[in-house]
C-alpha positions in Angstrom: 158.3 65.6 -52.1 160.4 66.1 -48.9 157.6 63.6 -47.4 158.3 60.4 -49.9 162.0 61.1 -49.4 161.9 61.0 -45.6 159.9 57.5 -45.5 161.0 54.1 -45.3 158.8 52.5 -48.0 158.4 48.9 -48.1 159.1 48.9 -51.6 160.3 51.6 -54.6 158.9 50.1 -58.2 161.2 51.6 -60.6 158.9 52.0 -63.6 154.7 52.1 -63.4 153.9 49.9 -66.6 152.6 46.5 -66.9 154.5 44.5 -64.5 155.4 47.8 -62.2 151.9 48.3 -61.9 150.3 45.0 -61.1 153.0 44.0 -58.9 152.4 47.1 -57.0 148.8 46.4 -57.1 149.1 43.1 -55.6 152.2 44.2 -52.8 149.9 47.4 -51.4 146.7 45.2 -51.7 148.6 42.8 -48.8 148.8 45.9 -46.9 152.7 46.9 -48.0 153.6 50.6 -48.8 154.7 51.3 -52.3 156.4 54.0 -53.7 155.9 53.9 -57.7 159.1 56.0 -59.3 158.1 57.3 -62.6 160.1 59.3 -65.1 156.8 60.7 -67.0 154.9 63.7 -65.6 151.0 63.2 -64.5 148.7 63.8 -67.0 145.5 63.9 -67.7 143.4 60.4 -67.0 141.5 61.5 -69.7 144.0 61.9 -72.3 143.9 59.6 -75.5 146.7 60.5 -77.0 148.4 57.6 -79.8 152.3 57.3 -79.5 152.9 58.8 -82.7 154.3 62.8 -82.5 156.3 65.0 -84.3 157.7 66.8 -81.8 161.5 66.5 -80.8 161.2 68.3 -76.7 162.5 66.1 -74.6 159.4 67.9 -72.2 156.6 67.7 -75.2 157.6 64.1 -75.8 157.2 63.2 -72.2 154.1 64.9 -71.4 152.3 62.4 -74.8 154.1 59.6 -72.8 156.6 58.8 -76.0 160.1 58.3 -74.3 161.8 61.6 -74.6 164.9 61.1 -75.9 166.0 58.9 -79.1 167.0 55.3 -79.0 170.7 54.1 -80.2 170.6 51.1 -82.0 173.4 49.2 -83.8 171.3 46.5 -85.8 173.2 43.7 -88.0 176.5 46.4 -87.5 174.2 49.5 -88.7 173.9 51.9 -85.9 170.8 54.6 -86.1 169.4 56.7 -83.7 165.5 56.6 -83.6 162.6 57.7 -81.7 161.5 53.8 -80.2 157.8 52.8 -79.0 159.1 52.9 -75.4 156.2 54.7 -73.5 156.4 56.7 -70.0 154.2 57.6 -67.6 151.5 56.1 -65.6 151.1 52.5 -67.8 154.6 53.2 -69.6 154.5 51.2 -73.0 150.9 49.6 -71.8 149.2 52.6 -71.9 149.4 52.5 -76.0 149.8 48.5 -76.5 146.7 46.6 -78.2 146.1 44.3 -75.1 146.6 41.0 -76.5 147.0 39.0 -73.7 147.5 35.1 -74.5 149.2 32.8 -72.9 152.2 30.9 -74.2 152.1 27.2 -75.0 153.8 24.1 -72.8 157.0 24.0 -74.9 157.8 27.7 -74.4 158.2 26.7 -70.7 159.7 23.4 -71.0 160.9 20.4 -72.9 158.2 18.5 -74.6 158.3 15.1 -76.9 158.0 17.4 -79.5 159.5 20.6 -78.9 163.3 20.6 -77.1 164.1 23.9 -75.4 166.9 26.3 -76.6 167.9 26.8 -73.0 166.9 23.6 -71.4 163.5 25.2 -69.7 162.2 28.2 -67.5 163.4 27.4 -64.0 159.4 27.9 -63.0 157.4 25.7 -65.3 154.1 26.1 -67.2 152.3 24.0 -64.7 153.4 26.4 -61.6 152.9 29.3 -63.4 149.5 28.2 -64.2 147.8 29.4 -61.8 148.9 33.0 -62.0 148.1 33.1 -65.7 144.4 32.8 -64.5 144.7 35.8 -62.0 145.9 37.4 -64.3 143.2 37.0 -67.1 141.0 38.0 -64.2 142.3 41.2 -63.4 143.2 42.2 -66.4 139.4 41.4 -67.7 140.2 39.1 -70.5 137.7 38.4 -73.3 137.9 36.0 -76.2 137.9 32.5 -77.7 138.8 29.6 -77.0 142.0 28.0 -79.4 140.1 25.5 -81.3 144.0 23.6 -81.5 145.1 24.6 -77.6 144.1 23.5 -73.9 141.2 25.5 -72.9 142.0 28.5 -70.8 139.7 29.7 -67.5 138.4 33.1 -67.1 137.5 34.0 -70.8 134.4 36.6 -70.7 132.6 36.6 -73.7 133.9 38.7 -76.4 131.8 41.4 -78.7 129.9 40.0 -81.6 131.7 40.6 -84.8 130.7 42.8 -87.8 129.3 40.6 -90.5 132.0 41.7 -92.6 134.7 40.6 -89.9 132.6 37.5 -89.6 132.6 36.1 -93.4 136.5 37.1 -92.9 136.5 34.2 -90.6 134.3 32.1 -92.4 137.1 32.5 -95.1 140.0 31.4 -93.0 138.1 28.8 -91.8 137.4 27.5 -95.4 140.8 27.3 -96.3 141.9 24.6 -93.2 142.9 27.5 -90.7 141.3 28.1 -86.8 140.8 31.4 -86.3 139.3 32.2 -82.9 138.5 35.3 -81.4 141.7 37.2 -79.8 142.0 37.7 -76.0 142.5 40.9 -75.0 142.1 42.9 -71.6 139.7 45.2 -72.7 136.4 45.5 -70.4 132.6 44.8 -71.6 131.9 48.7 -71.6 129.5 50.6 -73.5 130.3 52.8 -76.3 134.4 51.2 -76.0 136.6 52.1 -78.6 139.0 49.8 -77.7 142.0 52.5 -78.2 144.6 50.3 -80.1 147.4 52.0 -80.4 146.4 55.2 -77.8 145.6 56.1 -74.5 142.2 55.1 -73.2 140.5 57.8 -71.2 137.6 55.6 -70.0 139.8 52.5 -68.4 138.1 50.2 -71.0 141.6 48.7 -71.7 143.4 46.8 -68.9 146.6 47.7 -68.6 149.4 48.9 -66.2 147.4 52.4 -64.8 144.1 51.2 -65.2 144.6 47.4 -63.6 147.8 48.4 -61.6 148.4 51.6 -60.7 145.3 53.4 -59.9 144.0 50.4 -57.7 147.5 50.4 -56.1 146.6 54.3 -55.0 142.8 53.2 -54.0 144.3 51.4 -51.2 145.6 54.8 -49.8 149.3 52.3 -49.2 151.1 53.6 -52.5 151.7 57.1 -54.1 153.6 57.9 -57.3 156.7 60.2 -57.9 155.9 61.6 -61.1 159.1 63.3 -63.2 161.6 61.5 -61.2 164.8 60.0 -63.3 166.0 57.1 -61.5 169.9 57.5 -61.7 171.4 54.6 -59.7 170.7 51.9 -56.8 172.8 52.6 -53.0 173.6 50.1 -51.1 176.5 47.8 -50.2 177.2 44.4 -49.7 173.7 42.2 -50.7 171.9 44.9 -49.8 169.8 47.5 -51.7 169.6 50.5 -49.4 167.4 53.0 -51.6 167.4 55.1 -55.1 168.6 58.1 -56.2 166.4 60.1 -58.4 166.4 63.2 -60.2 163.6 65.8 -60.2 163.3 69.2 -60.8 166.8 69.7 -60.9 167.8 68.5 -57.6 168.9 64.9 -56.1 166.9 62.8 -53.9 167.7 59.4 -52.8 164.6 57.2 -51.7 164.8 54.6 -49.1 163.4 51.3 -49.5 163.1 48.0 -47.9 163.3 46.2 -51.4 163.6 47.7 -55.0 161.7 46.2 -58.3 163.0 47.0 -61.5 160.4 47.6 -63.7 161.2 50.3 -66.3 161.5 47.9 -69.1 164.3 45.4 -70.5 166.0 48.1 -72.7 166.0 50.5 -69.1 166.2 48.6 -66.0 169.5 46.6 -67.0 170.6 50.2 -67.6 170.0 51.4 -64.2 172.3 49.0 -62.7 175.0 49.5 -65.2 175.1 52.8 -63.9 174.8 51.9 -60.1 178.7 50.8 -60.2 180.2 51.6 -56.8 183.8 49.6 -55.2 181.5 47.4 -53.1 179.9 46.9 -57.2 182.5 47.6 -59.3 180.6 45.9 -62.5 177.4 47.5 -61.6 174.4 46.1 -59.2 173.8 42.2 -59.3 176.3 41.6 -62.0 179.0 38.9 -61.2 177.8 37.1 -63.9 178.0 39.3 -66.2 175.0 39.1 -68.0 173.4 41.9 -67.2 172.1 43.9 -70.4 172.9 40.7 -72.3 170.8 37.9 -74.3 168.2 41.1 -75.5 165.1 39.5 -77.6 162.4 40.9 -79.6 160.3 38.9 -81.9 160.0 39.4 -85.8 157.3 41.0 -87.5 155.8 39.5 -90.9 152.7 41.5 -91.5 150.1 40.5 -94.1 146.9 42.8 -95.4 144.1 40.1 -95.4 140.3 40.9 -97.2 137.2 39.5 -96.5 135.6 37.6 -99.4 134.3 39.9 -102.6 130.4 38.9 -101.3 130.9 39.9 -97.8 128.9 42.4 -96.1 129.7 46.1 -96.3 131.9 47.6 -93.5 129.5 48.2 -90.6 130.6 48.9 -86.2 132.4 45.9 -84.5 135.5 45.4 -82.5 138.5 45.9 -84.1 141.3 43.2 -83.0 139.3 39.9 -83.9 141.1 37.3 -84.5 144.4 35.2 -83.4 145.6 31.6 -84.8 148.1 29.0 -83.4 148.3 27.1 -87.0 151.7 28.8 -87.3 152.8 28.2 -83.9 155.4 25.7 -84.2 156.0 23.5 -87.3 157.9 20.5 -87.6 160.3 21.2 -84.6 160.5 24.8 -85.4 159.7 27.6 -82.9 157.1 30.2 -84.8 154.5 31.9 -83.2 151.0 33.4 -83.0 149.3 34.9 -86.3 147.2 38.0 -85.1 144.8 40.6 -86.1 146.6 44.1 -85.3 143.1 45.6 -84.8 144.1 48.0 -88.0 142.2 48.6 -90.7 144.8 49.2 -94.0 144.1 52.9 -94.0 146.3 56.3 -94.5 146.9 56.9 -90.8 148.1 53.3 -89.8 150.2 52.8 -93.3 152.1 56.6 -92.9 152.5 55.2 -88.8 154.3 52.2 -89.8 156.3 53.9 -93.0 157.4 56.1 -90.5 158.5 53.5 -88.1 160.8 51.9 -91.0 161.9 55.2 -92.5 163.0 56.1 -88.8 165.0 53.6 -88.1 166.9 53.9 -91.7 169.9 55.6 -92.2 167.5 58.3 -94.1 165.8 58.6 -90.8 169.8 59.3 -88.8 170.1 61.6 -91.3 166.9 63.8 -91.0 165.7 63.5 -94.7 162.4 63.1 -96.5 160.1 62.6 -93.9 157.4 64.5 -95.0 157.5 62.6 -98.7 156.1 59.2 -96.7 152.6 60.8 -96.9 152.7 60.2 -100.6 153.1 56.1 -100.6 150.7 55.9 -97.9 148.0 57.7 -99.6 148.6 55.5 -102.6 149.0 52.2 -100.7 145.5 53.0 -98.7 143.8 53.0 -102.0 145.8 49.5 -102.9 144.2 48.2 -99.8 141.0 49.5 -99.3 139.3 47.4 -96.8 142.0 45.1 -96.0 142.4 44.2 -92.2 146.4 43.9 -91.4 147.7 40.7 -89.7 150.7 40.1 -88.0 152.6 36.8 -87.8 155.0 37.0 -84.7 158.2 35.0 -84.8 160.0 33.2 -81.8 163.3 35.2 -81.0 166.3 33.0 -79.3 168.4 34.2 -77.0 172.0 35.2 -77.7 174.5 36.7 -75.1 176.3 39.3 -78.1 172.8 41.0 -77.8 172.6 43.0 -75.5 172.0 46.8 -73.9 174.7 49.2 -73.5 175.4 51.9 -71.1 177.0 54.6 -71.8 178.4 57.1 -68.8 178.7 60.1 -70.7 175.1 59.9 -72.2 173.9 58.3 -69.3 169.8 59.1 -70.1 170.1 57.2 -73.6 169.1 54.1 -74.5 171.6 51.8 -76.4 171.4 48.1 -77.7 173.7 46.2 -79.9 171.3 43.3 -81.7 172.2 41.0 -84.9 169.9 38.9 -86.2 171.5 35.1 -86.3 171.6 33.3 -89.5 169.4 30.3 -87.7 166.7 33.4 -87.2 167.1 34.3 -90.8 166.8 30.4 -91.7 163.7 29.7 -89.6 162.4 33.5 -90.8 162.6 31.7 -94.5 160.7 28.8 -93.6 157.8 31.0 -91.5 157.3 33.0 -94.7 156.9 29.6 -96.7 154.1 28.4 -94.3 152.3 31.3 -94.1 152.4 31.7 -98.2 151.3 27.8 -98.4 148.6 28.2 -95.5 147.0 31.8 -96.7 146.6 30.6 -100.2 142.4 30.6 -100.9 141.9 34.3 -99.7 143.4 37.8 -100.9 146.1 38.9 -99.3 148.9 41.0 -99.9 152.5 41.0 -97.7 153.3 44.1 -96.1 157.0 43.6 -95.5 160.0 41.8 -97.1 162.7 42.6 -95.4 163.3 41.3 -91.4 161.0 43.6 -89.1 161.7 44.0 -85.4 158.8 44.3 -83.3 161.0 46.7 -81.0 157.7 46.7 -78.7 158.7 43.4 -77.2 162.2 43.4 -75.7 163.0 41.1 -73.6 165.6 39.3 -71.9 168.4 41.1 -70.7 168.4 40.6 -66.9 166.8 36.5 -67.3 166.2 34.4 -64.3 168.3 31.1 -63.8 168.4 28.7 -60.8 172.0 28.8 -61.7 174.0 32.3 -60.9 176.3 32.6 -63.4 173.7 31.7 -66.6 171.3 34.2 -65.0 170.8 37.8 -62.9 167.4 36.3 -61.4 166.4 33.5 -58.8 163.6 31.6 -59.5 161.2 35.0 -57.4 162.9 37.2 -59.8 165.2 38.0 -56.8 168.9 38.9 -58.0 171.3 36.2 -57.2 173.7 38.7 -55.5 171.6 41.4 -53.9 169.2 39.6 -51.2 166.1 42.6 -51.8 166.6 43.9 -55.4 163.8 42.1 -57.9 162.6 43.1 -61.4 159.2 42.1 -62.5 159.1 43.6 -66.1 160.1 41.6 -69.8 163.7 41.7 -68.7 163.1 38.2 -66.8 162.3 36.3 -69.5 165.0 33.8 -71.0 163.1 32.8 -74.4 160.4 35.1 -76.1 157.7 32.5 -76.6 155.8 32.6 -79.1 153.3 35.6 -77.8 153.2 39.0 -77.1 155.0 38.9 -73.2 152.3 41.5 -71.9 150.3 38.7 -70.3 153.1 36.8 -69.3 155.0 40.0 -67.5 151.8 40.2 -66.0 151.2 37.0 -64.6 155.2 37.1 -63.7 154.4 40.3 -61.6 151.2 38.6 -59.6 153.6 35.7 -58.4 156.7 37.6 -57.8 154.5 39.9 -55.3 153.5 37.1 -53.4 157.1 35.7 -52.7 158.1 39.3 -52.1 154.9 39.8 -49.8 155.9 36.6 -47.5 159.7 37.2 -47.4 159.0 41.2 -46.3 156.0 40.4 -43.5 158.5 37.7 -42.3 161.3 40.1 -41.8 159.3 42.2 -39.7 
């Protein structure tokens, strides 16, 4: 330990998830020393662990790589304090995430004829970013179909052949006017896979931030990892980032660094510079605009059981997560999103995983009561459901500045977030609903959810890059506008949500940022 605190790294990556991890990948690949700080202990790389837990330890938590502490929320002025889906440890959130990876369409870059912007564009277009969306299907091993209504994308490896059940599921959707193609998803060709949807993967089948970040990071003998260190604020004065301090094992260290990434997450790393106010930062780190923490996005959730046809075949093996579709993407000038599989079948485990998501978050859940009696709906709603696969429509969330993350100085290791959802989400939420009610109509199905359901897997937002300082944190590298070596490669960057899950989009994100990062350090030297 006394070692990593006596060396100058290149650069400290706050955070070893999906963005921490490739970025890192890429910045010790082109012969940089990294230094990945990482609150979660090491565990075992063959744990498989899912997210889900009963336990309360703050210690327990962390060592299943569920955050260890609950999350503060004050949704539509109701404030409850939950246990999130924030994950830590090698991979962070990654390690457990279904690895869709698709890539978002023109208009959630840019203007088009079609589509306006809500914020006028991404200061880096789809066109430049093109190029690191197909690095990024290559290292993150992407399989799947091509979008019968979309550009074709490079780099696709051929996914598993369906179950025949899965197949005259598809047959279905096809027959009532839909195109359903296979999903993408960074999971390798390897015998015997599982896929491990919703868990850990002990075989590095699944790409994501240990497997195609982290651990090749460490193969190039240039990066180590600080496991069970608390990042607690940024040093430095002026434009300059200086180092971290961290806590572990009870005692203080501060880390010295040529440049810093944030990359703990966009609920976290807005929250580490709120709490690295000093009188040479008296608002925090990189904040004269004010904005950090604020504009926080998720997208909403509007999941659907779907069966297969009466006739089909009989369950039988085959991947799980099988098919997305863009028919939902954007509809007369409205900005919708991607209809997926979840890779769930409708049984006891996934409904009582979900019921306790909801019940959580209620003000049951802040009060402690009746957890136990979800097993009882779940059984029943297992036997509703039978062999239903679940689907999830994912709406577009817009950015407003009165969302935001919180910090507070007295509970400085909580996470906080203020969110309301805006009466032109509710609106457009109306008119999703509608389509997919009109489009679905010709096969069983069965909504899941009536009321508004944050995916509070995907936020996003809170520390957005701008060409302009004071209507963003970031530069166009993901450099902050008033510290010349602080960047932050995770979900925070992002000024709209698109209409997909970010993962491949962080990722992609992370690839280019390294580079700039790469030629401004070897030129400094």
């Amino acid at each position: 330990m006394k070692d990593v605190a006596d060396k100058t790294w290149d650069v400290i990556i706050v955070g070893a998830g999906l963005g921490g991890g490739l970025c890192g990948r890429a910045l010790a690949e082109a012969g940089l020393s990294v230094l990945f700080v990482e609150q979660g202990p090491a565990t075992p790389r063959q744990a498989e662990n899912g997210q889900e837990t009963e336990h309360e330890d703050p210690f327990a938590r962390l060592m299943y790589g569920s955050w260890p502490l609950p999350v503060e929320s004050t949704v539509n002025g109701e404030t409850t304090t939950a246990y999130g889906s924030q994950g830590v440890g090698i991979g962070g959130t990654s390690a457990f995430y279904a690895a869709a990876l698709e890539q978002p369409e023109r208009h959630d870059f840019e203007t088009t004829p079609e589509m306006p912007h809500p914020t006028g564009g991404w200061p880096v277009g789809h066109d430049e970013f093109q190029p690191w969306y197909d690095r990024a299907r290559q290292l993150m091993c992407i399989n799947g179909g091509q979008d019968p209504l979309g550009d074709p994308v490079t780099g696709l490896a051929t996914p598993r052949p369906l179950s025949p059940r899965d197949a005259a599921l598809g047959k279905a959707l096809e027959g009532v006017g839909l195109h359903p193609y296979r999903a993408q998803l960074g999971i390798r060709q390897v015998e015997g896979c599982m896929e491990c949807i919703g868990r850990k993967c002990p075989r590095d089948c699944k790409m994501d931030g240990r497997s195609a970040g982290v651990l090749p990071a460490l193969a190039t003998g240039r990066a180590e990892v600080l496991h069970g260190a608390r990042a607690l604020a940024l040093t430095g004065q002026g434009r300059t980032v200086t180092g971290l301090r961290v806590l572990r094992d009870g005692a203080e260290l501060e880390l010295q660094g040529r440049a810093v990434v944030l990359a703990a997450g966009a609920l976290a790393s807005p929250r580490l510079l709120m709490a690295s106010g000093t009188d040479a930062w008296p608002q925090g780190g990189a904040d004269s605009s004010g904005l950090v923490g604020r504009g926080l996005m998720f997208h909403i959730n509007e999941r659907i059981a779907i069966w297969p046809p009466r006739d089909a075949p009989p369950p039988s093996p085959g991947p799980l997560k099988t098919f997305s579709l863009r028919d939902f993407y954007a509809h007369k000038g409205d900005r919708m999103g991607l209809f997926q599989s979840l890779g769930l079948p409708a049984d006891y485990g996934n409904i009582l995983y979900v019921l306790h998501e909801r019940y959580d978050a209620s003000m049951l859940g802040s009060l402690g009561m009746g957890r136990e009696f979800m097993r009882i709906p779940a059984l029943i709603a297992a036997r509703m459901l039978g062999e239903a696969r679940v689907f999830a429509g994912i709406l577009e969330d817009l950015a407003d500045d009165a969302n935001r993350v919180r910090f507070d100085p007295d509970r400085p290791e909580m996470l906080l977030y203020d969110y309301t959802m805006s009466d032109e989400l509710m609106a457009r939420r109306k008119r999703f609903r509608r389509l997919l009610k009109a489009r679905l109509k010709g096969v069983r199905s069965m909504w899941l959810n009536h009321t508004p359901e944050l995916n509070i897997a995907h936020p996003c937002g809170t520390l957005r890059f701008s060409d302009d300082p004071k209507r963003g944190v970031l530069d166009r590298d993901c450099r902050a506008h008033d510290l010349d070596n602080l960047y932050a490669v995770d979900g925070s960057f992002m000024p709209s949500s698109t209409g997909v899950n970010p993962g491949l989009t962080i990722v992609a994100n992370a690839l280019r940022v390294a580079e700039a990062m790469t030629r401004r350090l070897k030129e400094q030297t």
